[in-house]
LODODREN-59953 format. One record per residue (C-alpha): x, y, z. Coordinates in steps of 0.001 Angstrom, whole numbers, plus 500000, padded with zeros to 6 digits. Layout:
residues N
XYZ...
***
This chain:
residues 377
051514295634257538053417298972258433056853299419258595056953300052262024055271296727263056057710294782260472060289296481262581058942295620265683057899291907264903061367291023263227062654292301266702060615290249268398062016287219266570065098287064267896064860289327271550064946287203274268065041290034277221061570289786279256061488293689279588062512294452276178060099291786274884057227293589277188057993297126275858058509295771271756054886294348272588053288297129274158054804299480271428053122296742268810049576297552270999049863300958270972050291301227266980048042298919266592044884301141268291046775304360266738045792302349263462041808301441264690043006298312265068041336297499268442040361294202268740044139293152267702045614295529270427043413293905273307043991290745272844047678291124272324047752293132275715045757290550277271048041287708275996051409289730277218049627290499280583048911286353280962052623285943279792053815288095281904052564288413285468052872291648287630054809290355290463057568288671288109057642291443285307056624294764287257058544296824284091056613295168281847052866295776283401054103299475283460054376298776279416051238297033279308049457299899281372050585302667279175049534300465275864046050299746277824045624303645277947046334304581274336043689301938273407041159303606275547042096306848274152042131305597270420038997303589270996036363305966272871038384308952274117037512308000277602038852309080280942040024306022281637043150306239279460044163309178280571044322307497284514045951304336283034048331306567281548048692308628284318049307305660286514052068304487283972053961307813284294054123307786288421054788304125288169057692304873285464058859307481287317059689305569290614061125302636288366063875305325286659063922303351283537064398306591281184062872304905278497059566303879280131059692307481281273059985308800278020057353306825276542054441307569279853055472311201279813055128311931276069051906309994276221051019311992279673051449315558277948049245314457274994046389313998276927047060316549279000047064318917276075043569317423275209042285318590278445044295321973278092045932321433281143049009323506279595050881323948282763051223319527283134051691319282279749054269321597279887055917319157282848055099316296281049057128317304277938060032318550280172060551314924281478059698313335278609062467315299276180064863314946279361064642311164279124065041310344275780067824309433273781067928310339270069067494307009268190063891306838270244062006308160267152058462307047267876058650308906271395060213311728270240057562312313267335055118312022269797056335314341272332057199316472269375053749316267268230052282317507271505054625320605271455053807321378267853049911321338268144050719323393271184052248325922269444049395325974266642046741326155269072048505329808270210048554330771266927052268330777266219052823328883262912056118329320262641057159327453265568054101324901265265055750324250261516059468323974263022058211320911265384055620319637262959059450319041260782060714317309263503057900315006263663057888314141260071061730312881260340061306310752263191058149309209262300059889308556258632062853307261260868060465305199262703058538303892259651055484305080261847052961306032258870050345306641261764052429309327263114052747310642259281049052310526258891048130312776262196050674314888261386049142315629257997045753316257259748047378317540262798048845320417261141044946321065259304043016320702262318045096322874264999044960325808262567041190325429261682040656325626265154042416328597265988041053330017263079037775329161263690037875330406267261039746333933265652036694333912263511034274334854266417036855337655266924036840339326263080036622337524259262039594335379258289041531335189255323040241333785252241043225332265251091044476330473254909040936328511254254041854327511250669045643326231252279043940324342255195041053323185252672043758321417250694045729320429254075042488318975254975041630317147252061045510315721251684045083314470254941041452312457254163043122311457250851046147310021252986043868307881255503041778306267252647044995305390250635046433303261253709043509302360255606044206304597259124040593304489260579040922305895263962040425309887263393038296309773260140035724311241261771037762314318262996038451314838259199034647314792257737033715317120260453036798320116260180035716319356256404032267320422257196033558323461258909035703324513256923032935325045254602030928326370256817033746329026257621034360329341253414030310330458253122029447327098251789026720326453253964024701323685251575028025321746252025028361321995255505024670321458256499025289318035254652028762317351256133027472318341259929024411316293259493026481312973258499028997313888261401026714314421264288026006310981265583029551309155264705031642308496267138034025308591268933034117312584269864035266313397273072033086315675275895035644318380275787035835319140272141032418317775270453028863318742271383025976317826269086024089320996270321027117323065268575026830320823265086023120321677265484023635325237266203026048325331263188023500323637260818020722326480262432023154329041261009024241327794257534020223327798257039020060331681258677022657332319256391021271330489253207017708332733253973015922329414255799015182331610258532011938329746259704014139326172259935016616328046261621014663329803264187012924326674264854016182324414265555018100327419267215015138327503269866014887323894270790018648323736271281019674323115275174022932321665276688025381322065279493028455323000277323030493324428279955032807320943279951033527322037276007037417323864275271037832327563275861037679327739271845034412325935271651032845327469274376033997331245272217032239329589268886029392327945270977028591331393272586029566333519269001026745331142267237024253331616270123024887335286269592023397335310265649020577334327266986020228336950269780017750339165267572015143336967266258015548334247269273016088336266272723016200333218274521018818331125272981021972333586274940025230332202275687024341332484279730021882329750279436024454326940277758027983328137278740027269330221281962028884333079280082028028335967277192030187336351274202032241339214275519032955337302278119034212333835276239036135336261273938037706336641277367038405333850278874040003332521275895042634335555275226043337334489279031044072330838278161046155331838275362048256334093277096048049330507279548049806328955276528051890331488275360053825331043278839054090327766279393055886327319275695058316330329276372060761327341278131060667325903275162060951328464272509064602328053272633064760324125272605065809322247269537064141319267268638066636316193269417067559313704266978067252316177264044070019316561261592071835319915261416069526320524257819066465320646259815067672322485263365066932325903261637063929327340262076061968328347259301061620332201258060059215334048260530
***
């Protein structure tokens, strides 16, 4: 058992308060699906829900809502947690219980983020550090956690590092090891991608791929030592691109293979049709030019609900086949050409870059006066 839940459960032993009861339970839910640990988090927000009825415990449904939508999340990535968490924040809001605001807002601007809706994550984190106090670790390190991917997903490390800090003292604070563990993939992942998408762009550095391989790797190593199952498959697949990206393309066309049909991936960041185009050009690149041309020209999707950055490497893939397979163009799969992904992603980075500027000048609460410095540019 974690820290955190010890925590929490010795808590529980002696709190007697319905509402605090409700929220130390739906906390205990939410960590539990953070961990894969889904069957456990149902029934325990099914049990609090009979306990507890709506019409005697309103603050605590509110609780049990926002737990409800982290399991979705954690479970199949699915809409549906994202309106149950949505839900939670308006409800939260109305209540003015700054904690449960805290909590639905932090939770709000993650999944905004996965949607790059930048402009309500941006609110979301706004009300979320507004509302908390600074002994609320968990909350914090998530809403810090948003911010920080944030940042890395505009390319500005520096800042991304500064908040990725942050995290890592109040999830220690917390005893939180899930937090720990998506922070050590978190910081991996975010820079892959906006490498991978700066890829399409020009070449990358040889020696950020050998940081973010061992980033990577640290961050599979981590999961396997203490048993976190919910984003394992996010790790084997950046692991397969990153050798893809590194020019080991018999690696990746293994790694991409495996990945393809796990779940869960959601519709906005995974596509099968882009693993497939990947494994098309590790085997253009590795001289299998008949196996590529014949996988690149059976490929056809609607990938138009993908990310900005996906859509750029969807359409930059499409485009090295343009010679030898005229008809597999970006038009036919993203509605777009190359030039013009390379576009509209510069144009949702610029997005980004000003909806962090109100908080390039925040400090990260809670933090000791050690860790308020940023680090050297």
């Amino acid at each position: 058992m974690s820290q955190l839940l010890r925590r929490i459960d010795a808590e529980l032993q002696v709190e007697r308060m319905p509402t605090k009861r409700g929220e130390l339970l739906a906390r205990r839910a939410c960590h539990l699906a953070r961990l894969g640990q889904f069957i456990e988090a149902r029934e325990l927000i099914e049990q609090t829900r009979d306990a507890f009825p709506t019409d005697s415990h309103p603050h605590v449904s509110i609780w049990m809502m926002l737990a409800e939508g982290v399991l979705y999340t954690f479970e199949d990535l699915s809409a549906q947690g994202r309106d149950r968490v949505m839900r939670a924040q308006v409800l939260a809001t109305a209540t003015r219980d700054r904690t449960l605001i805290a909590w639905t807002s932090a939770w709000h601007a993650h999944l905004l983020s996965e949607c790059s809706d930048f402009a309500g994550m941006g609110r979301a984190l706004e009300m979320a550090f507004g509302a908390c106090s600074d002994e609320q670790h968990e909350v914090i390190a998530r809403a810090c956690m948003v911010l920080a991917n944030a940042y890395s997903t505009g390319g500005d490390r520096s800042r991304a590092n500064h908040w990725y800090e942050a995290v890592r003292h109040h999830a220690l604070e917390a005893g939180d090891q899930a937090t720990i563990d998506a922070l050590i993939y978190n910081k991996a992942a975010f820079a892959m991608a906006w490498l991978r998408a700066e890829v399409c762009f020009a070449p990358v550095d040889e020696s950020e791929l050998r940081r973010l391989a061992g980033e990577i790797a640290s961050a599979r190593n981590y999961q396997s030592l203490i048993g976190i199952r919910a984003v394992n498959n996010f790790v084997e697949l950046w692991q397969s691109r990153l050798a893809l990206l590194r020019g080991q393309f018999g690696q990746a066309i293994a790694g991409l293979s495996a990945v393809r049909e796990k779940r869960p991936f959601a519709v906005y960041n995974f596509n099968q049709v882009i693993i497939d185009l990947e494994i098309a050009y590790c085997h253009l690149k590795l001289g299998n030019a008949e196996q590529a041309v014949e996988l690149a020209a059976t490929l056809h999707a609607d990938l138009s609900l993908l990310h900005r950055d996906e859509q750029l490497v969807a359409a930059w893939l499409l485009s090295q086949f343009a010679d030898i397979v005229p008809e597999a163009k970006a038009e036919n799969s993203i509605g777009m050409s190359l030039d013009a992904a390379r576009a509209a992603y510069r144009s949702e980075q610029r997005e980004l870059k000003v909806v962090l500027e109100r908080f390039n000048s925040l400090s990260p609460p809670g933090l000791p006066e050690a860790l308020l410095r940023y680090p050297a540019q």
